[in-house]
C-alpha positions as CSV (number, residue, x, y, z in Angstrom):
1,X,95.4,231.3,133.9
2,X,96.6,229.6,130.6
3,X,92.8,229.6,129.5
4,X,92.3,233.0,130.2
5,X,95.1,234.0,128.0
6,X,94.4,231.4,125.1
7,X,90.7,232.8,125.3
8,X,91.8,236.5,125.0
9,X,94.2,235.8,122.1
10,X,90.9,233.9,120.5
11,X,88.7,236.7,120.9
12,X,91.7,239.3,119.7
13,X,92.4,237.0,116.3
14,X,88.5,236.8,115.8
15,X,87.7,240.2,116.1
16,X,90.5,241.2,113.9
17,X,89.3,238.8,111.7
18,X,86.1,240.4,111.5
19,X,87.2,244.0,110.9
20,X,89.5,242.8,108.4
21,X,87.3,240.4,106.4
22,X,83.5,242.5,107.3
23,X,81.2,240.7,108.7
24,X,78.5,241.8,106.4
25,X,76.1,239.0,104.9
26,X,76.6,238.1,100.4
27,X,73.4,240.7,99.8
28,X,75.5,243.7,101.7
29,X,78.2,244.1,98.8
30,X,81.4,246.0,99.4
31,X,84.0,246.9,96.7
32,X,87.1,245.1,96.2
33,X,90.1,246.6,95.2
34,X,93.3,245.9,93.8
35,X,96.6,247.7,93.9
36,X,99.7,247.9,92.2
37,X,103.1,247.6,94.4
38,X,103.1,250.6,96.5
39,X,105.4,253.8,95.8
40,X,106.5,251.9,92.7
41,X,108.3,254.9,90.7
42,X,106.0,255.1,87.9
43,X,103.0,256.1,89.9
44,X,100.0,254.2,91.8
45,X,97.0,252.6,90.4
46,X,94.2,250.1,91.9
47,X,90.8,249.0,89.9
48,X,87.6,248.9,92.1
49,X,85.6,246.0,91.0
50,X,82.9,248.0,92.1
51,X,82.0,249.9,88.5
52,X,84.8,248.9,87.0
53,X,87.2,251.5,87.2
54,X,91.0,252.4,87.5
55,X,92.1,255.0,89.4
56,X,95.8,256.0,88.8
57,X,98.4,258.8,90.4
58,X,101.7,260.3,89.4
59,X,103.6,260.5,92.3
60,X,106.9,261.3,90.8
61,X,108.0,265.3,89.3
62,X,109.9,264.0,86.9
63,X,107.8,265.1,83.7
64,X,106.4,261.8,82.9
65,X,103.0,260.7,82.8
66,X,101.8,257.4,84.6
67,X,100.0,254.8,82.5
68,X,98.2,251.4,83.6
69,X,97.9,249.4,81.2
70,X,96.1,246.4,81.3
71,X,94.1,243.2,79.6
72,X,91.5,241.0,80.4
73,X,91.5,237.1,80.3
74,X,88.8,237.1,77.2
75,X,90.9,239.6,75.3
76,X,90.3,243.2,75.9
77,X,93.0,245.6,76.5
78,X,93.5,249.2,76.7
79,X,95.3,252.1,78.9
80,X,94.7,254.5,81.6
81,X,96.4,257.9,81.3
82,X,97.6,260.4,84.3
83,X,99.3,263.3,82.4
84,X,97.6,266.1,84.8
85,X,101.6,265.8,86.5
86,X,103.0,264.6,89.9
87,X,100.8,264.6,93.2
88,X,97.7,266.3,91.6
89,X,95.5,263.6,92.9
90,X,93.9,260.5,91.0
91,X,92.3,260.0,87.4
92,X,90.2,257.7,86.9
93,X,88.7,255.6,84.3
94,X,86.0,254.0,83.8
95,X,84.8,250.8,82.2
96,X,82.5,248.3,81.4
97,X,84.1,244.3,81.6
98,X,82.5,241.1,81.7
99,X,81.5,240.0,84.9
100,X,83.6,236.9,86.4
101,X,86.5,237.1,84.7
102,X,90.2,238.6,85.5
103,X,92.3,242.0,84.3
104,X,96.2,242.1,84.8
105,X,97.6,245.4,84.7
106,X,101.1,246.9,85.1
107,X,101.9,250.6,85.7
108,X,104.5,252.7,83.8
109,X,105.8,255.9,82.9
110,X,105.9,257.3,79.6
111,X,107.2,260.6,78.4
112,X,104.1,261.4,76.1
113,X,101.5,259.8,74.7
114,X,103.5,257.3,72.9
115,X,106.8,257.1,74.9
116,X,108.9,254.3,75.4
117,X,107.6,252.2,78.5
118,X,109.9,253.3,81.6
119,X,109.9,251.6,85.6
120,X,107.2,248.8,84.8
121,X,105.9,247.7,87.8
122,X,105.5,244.3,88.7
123,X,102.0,242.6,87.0
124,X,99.0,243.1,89.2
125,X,95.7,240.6,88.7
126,X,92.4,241.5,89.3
127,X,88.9,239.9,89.7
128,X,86.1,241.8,87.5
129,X,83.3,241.0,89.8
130,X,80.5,243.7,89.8
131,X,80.8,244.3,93.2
């Protein structure tokens, strides 16, 4: 009976592991992303590895923009804007990084363009893989 049980919770954890982790082989390539902290009060953001890009979302009405900003480990930096207001849906931006290396980005509010920084949220890393 023990074995039975011990062999179910096996074949439970593995196929979990698969769903979670693909089982696809390296020349099937699936996009990796990376997040900011959820619901973080100046918005969302996550880059996709997969074309380099940044998608970010204002999810507050208070009449500040959300900005990611972020830099990369061989020096690049820059900013992503979302001034199109709260909950209309994602921008995105899109780049072109140097393969293998990392981004860190943190996303805040701004009232403006140029406004003071407001709710940073906590620094996010990211690989820049091409895929």
């Amino acid at each position: 009976m023990k074995r039975r049980i011990i062999a179910s919770i096996t074949t439970a954890v593995v196929a979990a592991a698969a769903a979670v982790f693909g089982t696809g082989s390296a020349a099937h390539a699936a996009t990796t992303v990376f997040c900011s902290q959820p619901a973080n009060p100046s918005g969302d953001a996550c880059f996709y590895s997969d074309g380099d890009k940044f998608a970010i979302q204002d999810i507050r009405p208070d009449g500040l923009r959300a900005v990611v900003i972020w830099n990369t480990d061989y020096g690049r930096s820059g900013e992503c804007h979302d001034a199109n207001g709260a909950q209309n849906g994602w921008t995105w931006c899109d780049y072109d990084f140097k393969e293998g290396h990392t981004l860190r980005f943190v996303v805040v509010a701004r009232d403006g363009a140029n406004g003071a920084n407001q709710w940073p949220s906590p620094v996010a890393t990211a690989w820049i893989s091409g895929r």
